[in-house]
N, C-alpha and C positions, 0 to 999 in steps of 0.2 A: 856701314852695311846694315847693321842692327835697327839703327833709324830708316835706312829705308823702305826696308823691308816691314816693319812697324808699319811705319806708313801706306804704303801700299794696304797693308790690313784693313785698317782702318778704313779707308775710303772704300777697300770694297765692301765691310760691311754697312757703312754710310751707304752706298750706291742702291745697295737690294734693301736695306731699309727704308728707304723714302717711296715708297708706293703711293703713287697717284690715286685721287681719291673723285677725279672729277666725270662727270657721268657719261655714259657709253656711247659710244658713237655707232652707226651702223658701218659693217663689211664697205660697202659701197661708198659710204662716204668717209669713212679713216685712209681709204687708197684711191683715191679718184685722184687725176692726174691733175697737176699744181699744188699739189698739197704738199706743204713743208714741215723739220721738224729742225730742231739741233741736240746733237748728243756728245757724246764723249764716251773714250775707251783708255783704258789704265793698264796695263799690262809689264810682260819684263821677255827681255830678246837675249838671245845667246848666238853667236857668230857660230858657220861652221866652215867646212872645209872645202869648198865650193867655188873656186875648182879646186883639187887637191894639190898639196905641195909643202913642199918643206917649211919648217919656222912659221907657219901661217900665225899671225895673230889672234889670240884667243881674248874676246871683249864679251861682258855679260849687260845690260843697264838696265833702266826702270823708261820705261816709257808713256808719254799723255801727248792723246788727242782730241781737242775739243774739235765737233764738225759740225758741218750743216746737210744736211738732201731736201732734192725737190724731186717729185714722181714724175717722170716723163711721160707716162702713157701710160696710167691708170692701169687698172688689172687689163689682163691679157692673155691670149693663150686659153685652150679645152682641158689639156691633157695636163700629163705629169710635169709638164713644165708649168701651168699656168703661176702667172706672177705678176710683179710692176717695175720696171726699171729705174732705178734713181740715180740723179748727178748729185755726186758726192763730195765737198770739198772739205779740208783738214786741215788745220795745222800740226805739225811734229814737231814733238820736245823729246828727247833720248838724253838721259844721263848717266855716263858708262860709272859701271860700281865700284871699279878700284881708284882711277886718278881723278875721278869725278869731272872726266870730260864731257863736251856738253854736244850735241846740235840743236840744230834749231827749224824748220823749216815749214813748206807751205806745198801740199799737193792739190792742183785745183783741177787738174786733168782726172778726173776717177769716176767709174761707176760703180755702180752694186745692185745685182738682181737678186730677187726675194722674192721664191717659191710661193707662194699665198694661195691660201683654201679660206673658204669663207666656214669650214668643218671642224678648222685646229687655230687654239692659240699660238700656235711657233709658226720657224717658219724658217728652212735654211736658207742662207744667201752664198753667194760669191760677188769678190770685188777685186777690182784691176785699175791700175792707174800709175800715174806717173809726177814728180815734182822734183822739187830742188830746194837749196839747202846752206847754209853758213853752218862748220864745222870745225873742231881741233882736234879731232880723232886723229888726226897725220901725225901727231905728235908721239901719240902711242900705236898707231897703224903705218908706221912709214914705208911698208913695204908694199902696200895695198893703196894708200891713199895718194895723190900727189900734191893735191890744193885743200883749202878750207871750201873753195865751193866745190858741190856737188851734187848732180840730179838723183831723183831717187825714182822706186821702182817700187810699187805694192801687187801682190796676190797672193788670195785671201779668201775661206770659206769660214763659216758661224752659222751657228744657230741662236734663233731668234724670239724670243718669249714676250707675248705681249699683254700688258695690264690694261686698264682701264683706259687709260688714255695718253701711257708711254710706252715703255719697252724694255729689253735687258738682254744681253746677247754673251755668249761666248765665243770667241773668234781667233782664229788661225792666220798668220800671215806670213809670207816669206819674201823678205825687206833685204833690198840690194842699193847697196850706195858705192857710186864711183864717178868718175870727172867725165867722162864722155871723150878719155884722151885730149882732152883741152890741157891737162901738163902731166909728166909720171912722175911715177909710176900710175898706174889705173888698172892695177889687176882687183878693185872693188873688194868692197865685203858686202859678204849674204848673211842674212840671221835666219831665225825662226824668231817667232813671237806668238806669246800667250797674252788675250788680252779679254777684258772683261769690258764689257760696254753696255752705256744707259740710253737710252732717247726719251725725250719729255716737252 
């Protein structure tokens, strides 16, 4: 637990250390639609009690996702919405902190909107999506879990700080894993997730 925690440390002050140093792009053309980036987010999840009930499994783990987005449609919008929509896809590594179970997976169904002002470096988003999964969390979730595979479920708000010519976000997510009644049990687990994220 000590080691991963350690680690987690480290990488995130590796993450906000490496600032981009390559020269400014204009508003219009760092969000113009086709524009791609790839990032990654480091974070740690905690199950809750969702839906409520007895003996629920209580699971904590460290989680990494390396991603990709592409802007679908440029900046957009007058008002308080104005922003760019991006397709967002990820891979999922979660590894639970006591028996050091693992998954593993791939969400490629995702988007993520990003408020943008050409006035502020941030910038909040939200994101939604959906993927699936190779797991052995049934091993220690047997009462939630019924198979090793398993679809997954993201949404998700952050805030978004942009440098020179990457990024760095803090981000909310509330992560559901269960079979889709393909075998039982599938009463799923829900987490929360704290997660710290770069693009570059």
């Amino acid at each position: 637990m000590k080691i991963i925690l350690r680690s987690v440390l480290i990488l995130a002050v590796l993450l906000f250390l490496n600032l981009s140093t390559a020269g400014a792009e204009t508003f219009s053309e760092r969000f113009k639609k086709g524009e791609s980036d790839f990032g990654a987010e480091l974070g740690w999840g905690w199950t809750m009690d969702l839906p409520p009930g007895r003996d629920r499994t209580d699971l904590s783990f460290l989680f990494f996702s390396p991603n990709w987005q592409k802007n679908l449609t440029g900046m957009m919008g007058k008002s308080w919405y104005q922003g760019a929509l991006f397709y967002h896809l990820e891979g999922d590594i979660a590894i639970e902190n006591r028996e050091d179970k693992y998954l593993v997976g791939i969400s490629p169904l995702m988007v993520q909107y990003k408020f943008l002002s050409p006035k502020r470096r941030w910038a909040p988003n939200i994101l939604a999506g959906a993927g699936f999964s190779m797991t052995n969390w049934k091993d220690v979730a047997d009462r939630e879990l019924g198979s090793e595979f398993q679809f997954l479920l993201h949404l998700g708000a952050g805030l978004e700080y942009f440098t020179k010519k990457g990024a760095y976000s803090f981000n909310y997510r509330l992560f559901h894993v269960s079979n889709a009644g393909l075998q039982r049990p599938n009463i799923g687990l829900n987490a929360h997730m704290l997660n710290l994220g770069m693009r570059f």
